[in-house]
N, C-alpha and C positions, 0 to 999 in steps of 0.2 A: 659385133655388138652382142651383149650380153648380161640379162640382170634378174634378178628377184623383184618382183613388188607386189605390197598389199593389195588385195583385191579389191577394196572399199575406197583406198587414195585413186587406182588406178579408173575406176568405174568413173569418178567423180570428175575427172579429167575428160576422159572420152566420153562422156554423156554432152558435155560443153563442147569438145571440138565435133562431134557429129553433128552439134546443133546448127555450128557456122558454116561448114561445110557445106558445097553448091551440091546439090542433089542430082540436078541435072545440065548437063554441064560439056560444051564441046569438046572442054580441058578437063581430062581426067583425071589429073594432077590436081584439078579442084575439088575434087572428090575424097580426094586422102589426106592421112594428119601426116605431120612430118613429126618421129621419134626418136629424139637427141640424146644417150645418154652419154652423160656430164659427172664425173666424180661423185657424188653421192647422191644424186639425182637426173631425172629425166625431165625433158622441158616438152610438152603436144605446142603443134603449131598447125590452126590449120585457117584457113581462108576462104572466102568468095570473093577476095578483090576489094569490097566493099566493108563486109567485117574480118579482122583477124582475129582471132585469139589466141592467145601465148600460155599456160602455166604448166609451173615445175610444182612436181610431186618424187615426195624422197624414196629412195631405191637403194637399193645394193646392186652398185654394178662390177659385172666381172672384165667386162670390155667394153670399153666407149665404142662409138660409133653411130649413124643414122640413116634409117630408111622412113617409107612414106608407102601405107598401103589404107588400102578402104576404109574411110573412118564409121562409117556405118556397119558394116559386115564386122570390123574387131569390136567396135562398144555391141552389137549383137552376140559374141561371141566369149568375150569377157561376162558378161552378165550374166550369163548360163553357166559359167565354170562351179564348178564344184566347191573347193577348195580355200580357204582363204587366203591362201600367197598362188601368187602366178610365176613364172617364169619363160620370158623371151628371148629366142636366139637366131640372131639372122643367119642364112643360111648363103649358100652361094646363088648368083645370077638373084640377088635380089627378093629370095623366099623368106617368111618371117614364119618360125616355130613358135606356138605358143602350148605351155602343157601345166597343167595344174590336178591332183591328186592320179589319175588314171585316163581324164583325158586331154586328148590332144588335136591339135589345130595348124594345117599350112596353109598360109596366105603368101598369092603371090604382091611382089609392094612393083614400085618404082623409084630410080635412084632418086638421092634426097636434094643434088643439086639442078632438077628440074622443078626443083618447087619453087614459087615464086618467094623473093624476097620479103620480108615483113621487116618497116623500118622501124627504129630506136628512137623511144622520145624523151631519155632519159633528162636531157637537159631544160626541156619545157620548167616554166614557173608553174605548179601546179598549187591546186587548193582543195582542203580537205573538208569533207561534206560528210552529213551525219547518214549512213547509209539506208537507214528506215524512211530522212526523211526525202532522200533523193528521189526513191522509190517512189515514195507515195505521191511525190509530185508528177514521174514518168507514170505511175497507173492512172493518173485521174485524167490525161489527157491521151495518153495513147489513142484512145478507141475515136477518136474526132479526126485521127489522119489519114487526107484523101488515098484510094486504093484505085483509084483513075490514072494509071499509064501515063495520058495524056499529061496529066495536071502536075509533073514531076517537083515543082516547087511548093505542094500542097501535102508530098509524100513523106513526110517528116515533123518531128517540134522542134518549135522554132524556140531555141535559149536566148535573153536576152538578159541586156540589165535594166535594173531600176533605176532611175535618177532620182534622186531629190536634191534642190538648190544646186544642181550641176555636179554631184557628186555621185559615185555608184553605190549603192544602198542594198543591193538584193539581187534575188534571181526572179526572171519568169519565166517561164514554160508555154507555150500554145501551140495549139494543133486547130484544125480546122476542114473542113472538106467542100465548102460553099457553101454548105445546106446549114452548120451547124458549128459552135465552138468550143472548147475548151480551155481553161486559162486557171495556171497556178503560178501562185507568187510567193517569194519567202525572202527574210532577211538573209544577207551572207557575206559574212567578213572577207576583207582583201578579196571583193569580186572587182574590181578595179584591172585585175592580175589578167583578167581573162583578155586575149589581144582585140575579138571582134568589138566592132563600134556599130555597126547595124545588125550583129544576131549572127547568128550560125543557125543553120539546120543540119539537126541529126536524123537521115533515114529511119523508116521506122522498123525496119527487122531489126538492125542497130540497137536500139532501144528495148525492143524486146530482150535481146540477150543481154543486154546490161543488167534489164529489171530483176528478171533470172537470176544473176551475179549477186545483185545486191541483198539477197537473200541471206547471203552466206557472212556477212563482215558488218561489227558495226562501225564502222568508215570505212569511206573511199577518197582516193586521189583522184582530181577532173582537171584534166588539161588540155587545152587548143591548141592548134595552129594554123597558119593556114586552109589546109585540106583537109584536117583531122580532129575530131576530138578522142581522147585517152581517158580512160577508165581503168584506176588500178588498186585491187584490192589485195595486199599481202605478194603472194607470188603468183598472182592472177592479173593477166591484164586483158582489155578490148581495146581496139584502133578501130575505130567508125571513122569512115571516109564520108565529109561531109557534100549536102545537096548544093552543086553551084549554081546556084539561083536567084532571086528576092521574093521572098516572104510577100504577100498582100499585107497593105497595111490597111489593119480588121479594125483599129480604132473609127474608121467610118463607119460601121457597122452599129457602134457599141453608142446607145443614146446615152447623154448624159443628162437628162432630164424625164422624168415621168408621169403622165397623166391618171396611169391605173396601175394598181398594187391591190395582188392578195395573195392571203396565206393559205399554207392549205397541209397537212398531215400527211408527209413523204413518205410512211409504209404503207398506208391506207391509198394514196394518193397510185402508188405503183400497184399495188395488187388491181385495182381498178384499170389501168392500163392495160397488164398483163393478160385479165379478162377479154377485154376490146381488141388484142393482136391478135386471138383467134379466130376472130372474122377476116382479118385482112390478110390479103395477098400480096407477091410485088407490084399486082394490075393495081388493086384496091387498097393501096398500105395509108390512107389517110383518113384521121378520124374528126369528126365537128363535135367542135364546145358550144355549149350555151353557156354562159357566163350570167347569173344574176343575183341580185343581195342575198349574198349569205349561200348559195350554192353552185356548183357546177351541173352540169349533164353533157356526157359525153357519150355521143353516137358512133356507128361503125356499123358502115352500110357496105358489102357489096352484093353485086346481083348475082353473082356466081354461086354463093355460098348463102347468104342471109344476110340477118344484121340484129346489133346490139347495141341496148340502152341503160345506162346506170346512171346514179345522182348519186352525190355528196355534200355533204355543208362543209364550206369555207369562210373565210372572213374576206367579206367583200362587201363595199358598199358606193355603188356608181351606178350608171344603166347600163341596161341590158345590153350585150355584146354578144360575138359569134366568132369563132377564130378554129382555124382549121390547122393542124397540123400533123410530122410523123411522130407516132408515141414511140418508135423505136431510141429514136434521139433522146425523147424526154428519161427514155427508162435507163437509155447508158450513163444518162447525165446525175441522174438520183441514186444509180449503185454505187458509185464512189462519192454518196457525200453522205455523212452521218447525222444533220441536223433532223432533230424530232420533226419540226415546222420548216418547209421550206417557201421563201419569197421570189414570186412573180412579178417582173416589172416589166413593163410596155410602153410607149406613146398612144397605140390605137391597136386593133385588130389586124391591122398590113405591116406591121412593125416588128421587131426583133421583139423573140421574149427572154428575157434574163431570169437566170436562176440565183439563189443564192438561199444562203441557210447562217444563224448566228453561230453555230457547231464547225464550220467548215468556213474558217478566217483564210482568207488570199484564195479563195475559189469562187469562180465561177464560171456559169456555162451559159451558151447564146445558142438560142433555137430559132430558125426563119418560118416563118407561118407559110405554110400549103395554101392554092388553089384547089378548093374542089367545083367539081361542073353542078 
């Protein structure tokens, strides 16, 4: 094997497969990209099992052929070259030359038929999504899924469809961890196409690197199957191996009636938070509202450290109330959403509180109120 390529296509490539690549890993083989080149391009493939990713980037090759060495140590190694054209040549027993203006680089690889297989999903029904707004439905829920080992059907967004009148209308998205939720929905033509009938979950490292992905194309191709969903932009793709699990069903959670509603100024509303996290710890991470017409005030006691008190005016008009919660949720839940004024709904003070903003149509986020002693 043997080839030229730009340094800027090549970096872009191996920046993505170091990312999917198992770090640490009993299989060292999961460690490395596999480097195919192909008539006038090269194809990285590398894996954890879990994510694959595939893409071809154009080359000048002088000799096809393919090896597999540290995807970490060559995208470290490329990045620092010099020059902007690279040239790689494999060597015998497996050694890969790399040399660009003056210097030069041997990496020992391993052969490329001990890498594992990555399967074809060329013939899936796929459907194509606007790639800003995939994203932005993957950021607004990412930060809501559980990171609890235990909780492995919580470690993921759960994709679903919409019904209306028994037909499929749309996408949803949610994530969740017990303590708190996230939820985006959007219309979406031919989502019918998709095969699950109760949802798929996509892992969440998965999802991170798609998000990543979707930076780069304004559309993608998304496609299921059984075990998988497919993510393919141009000559870029991701294979997420989905969670085999069942999702909780969070509509228990989600009140559909309400006794208390206020508004209240979601930049203003966060800096006020952001203040109050300074006191808290993981011992001490929960803070007490007062709730009464026309204002809030929010405490953050611990005894470890101190404690803090601010007020704000809001639009509220009920009695006086007390509800204890974590501002961490509140704050991941207010970063991703743009509305000036955001809406608080509740049944009581022991009850779920809903987020929601007129700016930010098919979002919202569910926060569970704290015990404090």
């Amino acid at each position: 094997m043997e080839f030229t390529i730009q340094k800027e296509d090549f970096l872009k490539g191996l920046q993505k497969a170091q990312s999917v690549a198992e770090k640490r890993s009993s299989m060292p083989i999961l460690s490395n990209v596999l480097i195919e080149a192909k008539e006038d391009a090269i194809q990285l493939t590398a894996t954890d099992l879990e994510v694959s990713f595939t893409g071809k980037y154009p080359a000048q090759i002088f000799a096809q052929g393919a090896i597999t060495v540290q995807a970490r140590k060559f995208y470290e190694i490329v990045k620092e070259l010099p020059a902007a054209e690279i040239k790689v040549t494999e060597k015998e027993n497996q050694w890969l030359h790399i040399s660009s203006a003056n210097s030069e680089f041997n990496l020992v690889g391993l052969p490329p038929d001990q890498f594992p297989q990555v399967a074809r999903h060329d013939e899936l029904p796929w459907i194509s999504m606007d790639s800003p707004l995939l994203k932005d439905m993957i950021d607004r829920t990412i930060f809501a899924v559980s990171t609890e080992e235990t909780r492995y059907n919580l470690a993921g967004i759960y994709f679903e469809k919409i019904f209306a009148e028994e037909k499929a209308t749309g996408l949803r998205l949610v994530a969740t961890d017990g303590h708190r939720l996230s939820m985006m929905e959007r219309p979406l033509e031919n989502i019918e196409q998709f095969p699950f009938q109760k949802g798929a979950i996509v892992p969440r490292k998965g999802m991170y690197e798609v998000s990543r992905l979707l930076e780069e194309a304004a559309e993608v191709k998304v496609a299921f199957d059984d075990n998988n969903a497919v993510f393919q932009l141009a000559e870029t793709s991701l294979v997420v191996r989905l969670i085999d699990g069942d999702f909780p069903d969070y509509s228990t959670v989600i009140p559909r009636e309400f006794k208390i509603t206020l508004e209240i100024e979601r930049e203003k509303f966060m800096e006020m938070l952001k203040r109050m996290i300074i006191i808290s710890t993981d011992r001490y991470r929960g803070i007490r509202c007062n709730i009464t017409e026309g204002s809030i005030e929010i405490i953050s006691n611990n005894p470890e450290i101190g404690d803090a008190r601010e007020q704000m005016p809001i639009a509220y008009y009920g009695d006086d109330m007390t509800i204890a919660f974590n501002p961490r949720y509140f704050l991941d839940a207010l970063s991703v959403m743009s509305s000036e004024k955001i809406t608080i709904n509740m049944v009581d003070q022991s009850s779920a509180c809903i987020i929601s903003g007129n700016d930010d149509e098919g979002y919202c986020a569910i926060v569970m109120p704290m015990r404090l002693e």
